[in-house]
N, C-alpha and C positions, 0 to 999 in steps of 0.2 A: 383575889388578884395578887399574883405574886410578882414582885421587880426586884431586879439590880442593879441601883444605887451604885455609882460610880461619885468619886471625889479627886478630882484633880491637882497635886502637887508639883509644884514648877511653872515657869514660863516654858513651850509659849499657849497656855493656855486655849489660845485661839485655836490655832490651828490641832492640839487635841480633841477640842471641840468636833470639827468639820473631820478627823479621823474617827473619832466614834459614831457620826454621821452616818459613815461610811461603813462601819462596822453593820451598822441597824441596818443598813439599804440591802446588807448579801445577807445578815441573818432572817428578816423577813421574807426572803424569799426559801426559806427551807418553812416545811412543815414534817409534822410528825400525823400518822395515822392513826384515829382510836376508832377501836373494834368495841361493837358491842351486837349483843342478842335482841332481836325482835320479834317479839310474840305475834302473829297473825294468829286473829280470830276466827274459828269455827266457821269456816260456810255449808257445815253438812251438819243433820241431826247428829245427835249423840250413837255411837254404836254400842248396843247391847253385846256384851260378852257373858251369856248365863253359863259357859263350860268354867269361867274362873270367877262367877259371882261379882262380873265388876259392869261398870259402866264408863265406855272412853267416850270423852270429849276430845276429838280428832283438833290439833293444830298446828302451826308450820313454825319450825324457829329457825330465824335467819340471823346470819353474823351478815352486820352492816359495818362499812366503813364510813369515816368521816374524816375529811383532811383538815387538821388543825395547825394555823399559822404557829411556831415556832415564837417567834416576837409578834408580839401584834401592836404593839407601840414603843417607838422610843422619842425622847424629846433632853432639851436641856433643861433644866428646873435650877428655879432661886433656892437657897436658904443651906440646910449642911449641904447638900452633893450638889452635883453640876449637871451631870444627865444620869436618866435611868431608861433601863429595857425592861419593856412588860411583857410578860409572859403569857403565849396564848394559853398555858395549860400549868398543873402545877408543873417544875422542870424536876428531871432529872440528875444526877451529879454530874454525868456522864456531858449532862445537855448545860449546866451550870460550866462545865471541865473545858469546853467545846468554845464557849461565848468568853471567858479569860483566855486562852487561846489567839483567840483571834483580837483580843485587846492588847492583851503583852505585843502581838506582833504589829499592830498599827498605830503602837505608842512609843513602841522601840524608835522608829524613824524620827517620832518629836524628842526623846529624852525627857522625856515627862517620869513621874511616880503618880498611880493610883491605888484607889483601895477601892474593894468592892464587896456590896453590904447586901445579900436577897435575906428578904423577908415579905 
């Protein structure tokens, strides 16, 4: 499970709080799509091919998709940081690039400083 650790510098605290709230509320609602291949199992004998000395076992592979939440948790936390965003999936830089982004700009409003720490 991978998160981003947010640390709050400045007053007014509070209200950076309830903007990164707000942050997790629009990034949760993005997801990302992962593809993957599924083997279907044989519903037919094996076919004999004696012109190339083989033997096919006939099966279907399908590219399936899956929609995977983007954030799938954010909360405030006691002790170093103040809140973090969980990560439905490992992220991307691009998807790390995306989530600062949209912090700078709804901490811009408070005049806050943070740092932020995924691991």
């Amino acid at each position: 499970m991978t998160r981003s650790y947010i640390k709050i510098y400045g007053p007014p605290i509070v209200k950076a709080l309830r903007a990164l709230e707000q942050v997790a509320v629009e990034m949760s609602k993005k997801t990302t799509i992962r593809v993957f291949d599924v083997l279907i199992p044989p519903y037919s004998p094996p076919l004999e091919m004696p012109e190339y000395g083989a033997t096919v076992f006939p099966h279907i592979e399908l590219s399936a998709e899956e929609k995977v939440k983007l954030i799938s948790k954010a909360s405030q936390t006691l002790g170093e940081y103040d809140f973090f965003f969980e990560w439905g999936e490992e992220p991307t830089i691009e998807q790390v690039t995306e989530l600062i982004e949209k912090i700078d700009e709804a901490l811009a409003k408070c005049g806050c400083k943070y740092t932020i720490t995924t691991k």
